[in-house]
Phi, psi and omega in degrees: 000125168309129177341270172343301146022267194276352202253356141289329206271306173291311170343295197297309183286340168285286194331319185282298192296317182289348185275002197250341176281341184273339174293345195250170156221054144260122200292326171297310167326293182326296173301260198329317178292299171278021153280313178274346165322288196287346179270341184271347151274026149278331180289291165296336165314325191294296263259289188323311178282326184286336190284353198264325222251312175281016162236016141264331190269333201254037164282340172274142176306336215258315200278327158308327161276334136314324165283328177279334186277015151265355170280320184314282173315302180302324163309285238284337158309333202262312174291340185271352171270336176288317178310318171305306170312299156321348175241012172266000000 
């Protein structure tokens, strides 16, 4: 999946979780929501700075290699968040 992609794809998904955390009014419903608000805007934030880093940086081998093990660490986040989902 292309960068942009996925840096549409976490938008879309902080935009779902703060509207449904600003919809309730239960404070615990609020809180699980907006927990998951903030890990996919902590996700795009990763997604933004590495598309920033490859079209400054990526033409060098060493900076190239650092964006995939930092794409590498964000899958591996992004998989360890489904799993959570899926097992509550």
């Amino acid at each position: 999946m292309p960068i942009q992609e996925q840096i549409a794809l976490c938008t879309n998904h902080y935009q779902k979780w703060k509207n449904l955390a600003l919809s309730t009014r239960s404070m615990e419903e609020s809180k699980i929501f907006l927990e998951r608000a903030f890990f996919w805007l902590e996700l795009q934030t990763a997604f933004i700075t590495l598309f920033t880093m490859e079209k400054l940086q990526g033409n060098s081998p060493e900076t190239k290699l650092k964006i995939i093990a930092a794409k590498s660490n964000l899958s591996k986040r992004l998989a360890d968040y489904a799993d959570s989902i899926l097992n509550e």
